[in-house]
Structures are given as structure tokens and as C-alpha cells.
C-alpha positions in Angstrom: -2.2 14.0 30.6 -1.8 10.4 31.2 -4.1 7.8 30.2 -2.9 4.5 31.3 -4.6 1.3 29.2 -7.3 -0.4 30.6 -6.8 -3.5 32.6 -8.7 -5.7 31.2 -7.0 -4.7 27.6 -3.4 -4.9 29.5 -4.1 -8.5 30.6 -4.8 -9.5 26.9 -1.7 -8.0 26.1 0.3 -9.7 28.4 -1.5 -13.1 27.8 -0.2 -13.4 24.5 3.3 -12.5 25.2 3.5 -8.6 24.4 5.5 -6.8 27.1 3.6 -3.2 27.6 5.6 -0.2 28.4 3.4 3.0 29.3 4.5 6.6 29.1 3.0 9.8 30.2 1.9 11.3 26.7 -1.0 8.5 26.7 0.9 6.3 24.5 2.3 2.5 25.1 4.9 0.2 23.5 4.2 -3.2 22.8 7.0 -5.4 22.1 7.7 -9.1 21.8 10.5 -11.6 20.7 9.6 -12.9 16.9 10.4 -16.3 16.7 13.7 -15.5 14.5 14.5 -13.9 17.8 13.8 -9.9 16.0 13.1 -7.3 18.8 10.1 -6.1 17.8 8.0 -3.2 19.0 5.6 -0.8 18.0 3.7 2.0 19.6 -0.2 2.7 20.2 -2.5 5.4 22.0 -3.7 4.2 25.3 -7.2 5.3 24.6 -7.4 3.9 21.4 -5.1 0.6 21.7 -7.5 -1.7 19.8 -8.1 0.4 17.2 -4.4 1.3 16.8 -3.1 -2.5 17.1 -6.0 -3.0 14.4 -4.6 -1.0 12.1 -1.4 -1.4 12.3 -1.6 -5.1 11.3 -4.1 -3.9 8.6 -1.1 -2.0 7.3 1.7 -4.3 8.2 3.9 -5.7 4.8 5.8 -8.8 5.7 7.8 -8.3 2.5 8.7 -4.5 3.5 9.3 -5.6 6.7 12.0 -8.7 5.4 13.2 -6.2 3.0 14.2 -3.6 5.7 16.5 -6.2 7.8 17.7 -7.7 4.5 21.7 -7.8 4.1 21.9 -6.2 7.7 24.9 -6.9 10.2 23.7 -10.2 11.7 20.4 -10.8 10.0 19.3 -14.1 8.5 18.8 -14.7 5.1 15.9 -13.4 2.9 13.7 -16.6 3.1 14.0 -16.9 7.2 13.6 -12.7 7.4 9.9 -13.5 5.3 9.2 -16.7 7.3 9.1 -14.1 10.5 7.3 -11.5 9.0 4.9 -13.8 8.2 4.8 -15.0 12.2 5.0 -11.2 13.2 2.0 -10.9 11.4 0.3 -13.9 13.0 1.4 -12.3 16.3 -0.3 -8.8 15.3 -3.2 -10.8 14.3 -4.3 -12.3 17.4 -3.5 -9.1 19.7 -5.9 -6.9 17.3 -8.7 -10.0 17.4 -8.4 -10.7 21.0 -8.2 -6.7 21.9 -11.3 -6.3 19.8 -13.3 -9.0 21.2 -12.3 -7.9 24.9 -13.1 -3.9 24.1 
């Protein structure tokens, strides 16, 4: 059963940039554009999106997450790969503060 995100929750959301996809197991994609230009995206429970988004930047490495595009086809070097982790946890940041204040 479907449970879409509140509005209020999707407006914050799409105020700071995330595009939100819904599906009909109750869970959303949030993606965004890093500033390095990465595609990134990660998914949430509807029901529980501030808690999810929370804890998802609680657990989010930026050097894991340089390491894993490291030496890819296309990707920049280490030091710029870091740099935008480091954004991409800024970025995760504000969602889970602004979703918390707004739940």
C-alpha cells in the first residue's frame, strides 16, 4: 500500500533542490546534482522520510564515498571526488535539519 510523503515534507524537499520520485511500495528517491556534477540519489520510507534522511547523513563517509568513484571512467581526481563528498554531505545536512524542523 502506498503512502505518498506529506506535503509539507515534499515542499522542503523540493526547496532545497532534491527532485522526489515516489513509488508504490511507500518508498521515495531523492536525487540532486552535487556540485562536481555526480548524480546522486538515495532512497527513504515515505512514512519515515525525516528519520531516514537523518540517518542516512548520520552514516554518510565522504571518504568512502570519494573512494568508491576514485579511478572510475570519467571521474575527477581524488582531491575534487573529497571536495564533493564533503558538499554532498552539506547537502544531506540541511535536508535532514530542515525535514526535522518541518516534521
Amino acid at each position: 500500500m502506498k503512502t505518498a510523503l506529506p506535503e509539507n515534507l515534499l515542499a522542503v524537499c523540493e526547496d532545497l533542490g532534491w527532485t522526489v520520485r515516489e513509488y508504490d511500495d511507500g518508498t521515495a528517491e531523492l536525487s540532486q546534482y552535487s556540485p562536481a556534477g555526480e548524480d546522486f540519489s538515495f532512497s527513504v520510507r515515505c512514512e519515515y522520510i525525516a528519520e531516514d534522511v537523518r540517518d542516512y547523513y548520520e552514516d554518510f563517509d565522504c571518504e568512502e564515498h570519494a573512494a568508491m568513484w576514485y579511478g572510475g571512467p570519467g571521474a575527477p581526481n581524488l582531491h575534487t571526488l573529497l571536495e564533493d563528498a564533503e558538499d554532498l554531505e552539506g547537502m544531506l545536512e540541511d535536508l535532514a535539519v530542515s525535514l526535522a524542523q518541518a516534521n
